[in-house]
C-alpha positions, -999 to +999 in steps of 0.1 A: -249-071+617-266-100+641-300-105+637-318-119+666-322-153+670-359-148+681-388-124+672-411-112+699-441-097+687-479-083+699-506-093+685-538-069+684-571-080+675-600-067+666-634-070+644-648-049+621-677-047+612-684-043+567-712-051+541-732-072+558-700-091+574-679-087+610-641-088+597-611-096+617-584-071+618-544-080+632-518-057+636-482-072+649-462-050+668-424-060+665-413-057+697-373-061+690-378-030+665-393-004+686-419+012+666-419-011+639-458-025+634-477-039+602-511-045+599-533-074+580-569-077+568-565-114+578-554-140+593-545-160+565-520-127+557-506-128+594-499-165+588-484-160+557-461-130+570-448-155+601-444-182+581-420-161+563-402-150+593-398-188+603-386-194+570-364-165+571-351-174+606-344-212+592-329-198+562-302-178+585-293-202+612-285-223+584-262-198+568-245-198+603-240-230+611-223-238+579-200-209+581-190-220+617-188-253+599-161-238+574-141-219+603-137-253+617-127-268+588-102-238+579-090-240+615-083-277+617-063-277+584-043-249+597-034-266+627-027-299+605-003-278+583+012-264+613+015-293+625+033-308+598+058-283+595+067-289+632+075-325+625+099-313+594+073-332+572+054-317+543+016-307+543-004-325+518-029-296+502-056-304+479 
């Protein structure tokens, strides 16, 4: 399954008001999972939670990129080998 390369979310504010102090309240609406929200009881958890998604984002581009790395590799030494065989030679394999 792809995942998106982006996340686009909502952010709702709001303040509440609780023993003696005025709280800030977040909910993030996922807009690339319709439906999908969560809520915080502050902004250092909203922080926290994107922070993770950045990581996670990081985390899969990287998994990407090295396994287009690899196709490359595997392509290029089956067009070497190829190759090789062409010219009546033999393929050196490690």
């Amino acid at each position: 399954m792809l995942r998106p390369r982006y996340y686009s979310y909502l952010i709702r504010l709001w303040q509440e008001d609780g023993a003696g102090e005025t709280d800030w309240r977040f909910v993030l609406v996922n807009l690339n999972k319709k439906g999908e929200q969560r809520g915080f009881a502050s902004l250092d958890e909203l922080v926290v939670f994107l922070q993770d998604q950045v990581d996670a984002l990081s985390s899969h581009n990287l998994v990407v990129q090295s396994a287009q790395v690899q196709q490359r590799i595997d392509s290029g030494a089956d067009s070497l080998f190829e190759q090789c065989q062409e010219e009546g030679g033999d393929a050196v394999t490690s």
